[in-house]
N, C-alpha and C positions, 0 to 999 in steps of 0.2 A: 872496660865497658864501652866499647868504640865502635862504631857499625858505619855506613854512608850519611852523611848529612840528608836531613831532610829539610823541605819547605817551610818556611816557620810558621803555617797556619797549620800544616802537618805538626812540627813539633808542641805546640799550643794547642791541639786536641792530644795528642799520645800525654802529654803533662798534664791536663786536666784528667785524662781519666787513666792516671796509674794508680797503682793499689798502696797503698802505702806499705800493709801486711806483707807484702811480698817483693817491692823496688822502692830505694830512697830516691824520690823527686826532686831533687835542686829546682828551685828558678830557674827556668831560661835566661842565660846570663847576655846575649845580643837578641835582639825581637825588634822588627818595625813597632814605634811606638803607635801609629795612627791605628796598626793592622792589629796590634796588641791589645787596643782600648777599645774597640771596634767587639774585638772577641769577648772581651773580659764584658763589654755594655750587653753581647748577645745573650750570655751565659749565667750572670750575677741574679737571678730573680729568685721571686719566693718559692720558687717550686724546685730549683738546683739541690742537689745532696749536696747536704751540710760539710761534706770531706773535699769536696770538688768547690762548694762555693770557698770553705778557707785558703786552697790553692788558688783561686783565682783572684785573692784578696793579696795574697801574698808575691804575685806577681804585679797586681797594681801599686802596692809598699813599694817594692824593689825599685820599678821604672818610673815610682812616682808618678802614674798614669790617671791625671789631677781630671781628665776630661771622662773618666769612670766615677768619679764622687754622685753624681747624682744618680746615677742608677744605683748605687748603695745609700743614698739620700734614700730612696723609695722604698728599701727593704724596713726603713724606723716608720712603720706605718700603724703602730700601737694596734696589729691584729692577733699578736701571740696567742695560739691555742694550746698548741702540740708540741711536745721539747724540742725540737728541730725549727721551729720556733723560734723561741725566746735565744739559739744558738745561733741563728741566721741574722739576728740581733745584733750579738755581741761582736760577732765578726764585722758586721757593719759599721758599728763605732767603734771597733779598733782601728778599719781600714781609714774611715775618717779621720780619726784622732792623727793616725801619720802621716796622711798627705794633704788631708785639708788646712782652709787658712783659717783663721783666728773666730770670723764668725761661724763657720761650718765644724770646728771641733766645740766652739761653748753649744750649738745645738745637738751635738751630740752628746757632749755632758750633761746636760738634761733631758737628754732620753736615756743616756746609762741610768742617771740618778730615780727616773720614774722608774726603769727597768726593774731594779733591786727591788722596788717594792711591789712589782708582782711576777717576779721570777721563783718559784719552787728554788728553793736552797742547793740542796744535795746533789741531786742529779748535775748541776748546771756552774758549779765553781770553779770548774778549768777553764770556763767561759768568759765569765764573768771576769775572773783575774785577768785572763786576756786584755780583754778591754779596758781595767782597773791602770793595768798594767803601761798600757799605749796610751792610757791620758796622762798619763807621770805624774811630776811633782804639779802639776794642775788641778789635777782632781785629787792625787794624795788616796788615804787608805783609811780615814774614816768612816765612812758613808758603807763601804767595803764590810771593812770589822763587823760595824753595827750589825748588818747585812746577816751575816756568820753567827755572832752573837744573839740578835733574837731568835734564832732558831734552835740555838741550844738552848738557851731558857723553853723554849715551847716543849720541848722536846724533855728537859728536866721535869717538867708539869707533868708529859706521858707517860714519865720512868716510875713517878713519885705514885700514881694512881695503879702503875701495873704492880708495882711494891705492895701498896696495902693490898690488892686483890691477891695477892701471891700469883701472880701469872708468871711466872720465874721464865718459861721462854721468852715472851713478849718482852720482858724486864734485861732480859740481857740483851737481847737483838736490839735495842734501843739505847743499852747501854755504848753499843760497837759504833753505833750512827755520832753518839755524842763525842764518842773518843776519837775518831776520823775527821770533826768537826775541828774539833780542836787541835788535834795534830796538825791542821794542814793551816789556820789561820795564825798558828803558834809560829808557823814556815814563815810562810809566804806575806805576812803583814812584816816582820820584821824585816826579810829582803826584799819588797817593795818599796820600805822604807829610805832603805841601806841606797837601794839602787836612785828613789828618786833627789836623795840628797847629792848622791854623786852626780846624777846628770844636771844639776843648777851648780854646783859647784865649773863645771865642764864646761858645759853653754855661758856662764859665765869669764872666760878666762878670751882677752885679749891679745895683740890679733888672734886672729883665726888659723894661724899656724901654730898658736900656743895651744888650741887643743889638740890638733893630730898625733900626739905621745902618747898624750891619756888616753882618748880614745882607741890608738892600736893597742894597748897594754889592754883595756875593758874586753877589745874583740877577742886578743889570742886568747883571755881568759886566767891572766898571770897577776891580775890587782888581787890585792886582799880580800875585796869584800865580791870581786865578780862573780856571776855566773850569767846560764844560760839568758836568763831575760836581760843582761847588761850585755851581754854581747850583742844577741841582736841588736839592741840598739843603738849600741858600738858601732857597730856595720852601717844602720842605716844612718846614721848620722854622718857616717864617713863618705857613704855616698852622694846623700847633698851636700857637702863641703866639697867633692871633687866635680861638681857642676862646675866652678870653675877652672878651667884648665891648667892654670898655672899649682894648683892646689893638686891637683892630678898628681905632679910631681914630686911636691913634697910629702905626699902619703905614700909614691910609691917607694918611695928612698926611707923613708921611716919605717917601711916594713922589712924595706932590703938591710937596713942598718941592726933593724932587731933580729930579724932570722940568723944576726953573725950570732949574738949571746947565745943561741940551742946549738951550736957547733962542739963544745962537750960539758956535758954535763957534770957538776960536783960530787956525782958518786954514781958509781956503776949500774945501781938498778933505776935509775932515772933516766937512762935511755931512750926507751920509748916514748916517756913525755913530751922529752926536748927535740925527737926525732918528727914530733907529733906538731912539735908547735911551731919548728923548723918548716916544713910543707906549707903548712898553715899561715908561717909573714912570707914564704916562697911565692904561694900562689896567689895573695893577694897580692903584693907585688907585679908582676905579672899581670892583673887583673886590671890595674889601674895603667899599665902601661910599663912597667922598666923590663929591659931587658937583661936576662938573665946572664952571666956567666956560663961557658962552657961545663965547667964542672958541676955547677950550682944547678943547670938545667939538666944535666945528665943524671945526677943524685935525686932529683926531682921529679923525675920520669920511672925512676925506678920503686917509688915509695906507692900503695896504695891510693886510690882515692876514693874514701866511702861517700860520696858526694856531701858528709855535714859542713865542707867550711862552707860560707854563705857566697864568701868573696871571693870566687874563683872563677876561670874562664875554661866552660863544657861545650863547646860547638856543638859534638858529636854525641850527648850522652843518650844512653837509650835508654827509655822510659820503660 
């Protein structure tokens, strides 16, 4: 997926507005920071589509683009009408939550915390966890639950009334609402949980080269309890620890060291995985600065790239 390099205020419009239905977006993984912040303060307002404002959120996470915080400062303006709304929101106090400092993330914990209480439930829980999600073990998944929870009680009120009327459609379409509710807080409370015990466990461990293990093992996705929202922030975490440059190096050897263990796998159909996750401490590796091996880089070139790993280096990708 290779074409001519372009300008990076070119590439920073072609990424803002790809489709996602139809091309995986990476990050722009180099961008002028000044020219980046600059873009992302042009772009971030109440009126941007909701798809385009979380991309543009998602590149201030990455570069940590701390001079963008107040123009998402300005989107917690308590005007929510319209679900794009209360979505423009939560994006908001996610992007806060990750790059802001201590007093700019507690204001944003109490606009999540207002949030919940006049966010419409259903439509709006991918959202919400988002944000739930980026405040970590800070905010935790109380407030959350509850969140979830009074809406099924409301909603068992609705069931219990379309019962005695015998309205049996209404009664079951209500029932599907409540089963959805609950599958998905039954998920996502337990590994928000999961996740924010490990990340105080993580942040907790001294020096600062004692976490770079854990956290490659959280990214590749190889801890017991990881998944997608622990890797993310596997990543982003690894990225401000390689602020400094000497850290640079030890993440990138820590990745070169684990991509030896996917060299073969313990039984034949686990192939793919280990081939998967091989690319995956390759190209972070790389990302962060080490040079590859002749053979390591040739095997490396020849593997797919769907553009999912976070940590990789895409000069050229076409949006």
């Amino acid at each position: 997926m290779a074409t001519q390099p372009s300008s990076g205020r070119d590439i920073l419009e072609k990424y803002r507005h790809s489709d996602p239905k139809y091309v995986i977006a990476p990050v722009p993984d180099h961008v002028d920071r000044s020219e980046a912040t600059r873009f992302v303060c042009d772009h971030a307002t109440a009126s941007e589509p909701v798809g385009q404002l979380k991309k543009l959120g998602a590149l201030a996470v990455f570069h940590r683009l701390t001079g963008t915080l107040p123009t998402f400062e300005k989107l917690l303006a308590k005007h929510e009408r319209q679900p794009d709304d209360y979505r423009r929101s939560a994006i908001a106090v996610a992007v806060i939550a990750w790059i802001g400092d201590d007093a700019q993330v507690g204001n944003a914990q109490r606009y999540y915390r207002a949030l919940l209480g006049r966010t419409p439930v259903e439509p709006h829980v991918p959202w919400l966890t988002q944000a739930c999600d980026a405040l970590g073990p800070r905010e935790g998944t109380a407030a959350y639950r509850k969140w979830i929870e009074d809406e099924i009680a409301r909603l068992e009120v609705k069931l219990a009334e379309h019962e005695q009327n015998q309205q049996e459609h209404e009664a079951t379409s209500v029932r599907r609402r409540i089963a959805g509710l609950r599958d998905g807080v039954s998920r996502d409370v337990p590994e928000m949980d999961g996740n924010n015990e490990a990340r105080t466990r993580i942040d907790g461990l001294q020096p600062a080269a004692a976490r770079v293990p854990w956290l490659v093992e959280q990214y590749v996705d190889t801890a017991v309890k990881s998944n997608e929202r622990q890797s993310y922030w596997a990543a982003i975490r690894l990225l401000r620890e390689s602020e400094s440059g000497q850290m640079r190096e030890t993440i990138a050897n820590e990745f070169l060291k684990r991509a030896q263990r996917y060299l073969t796998p313990p039984e034949p159909d686990r192939q793919p995985e280990y081939e998967l996750n091989r690319a995956t401490c390759l190209r972070a590796a790389k990302f962060f600065g080490q040079t590859l091996d002749e053979k390591s880089e040739k095997w490396l070139g020849q593997q797919q790239d769907a553009g999912t790993d976070l940590l990789a280096l895409r000069p050229n990708w076409t949006y």
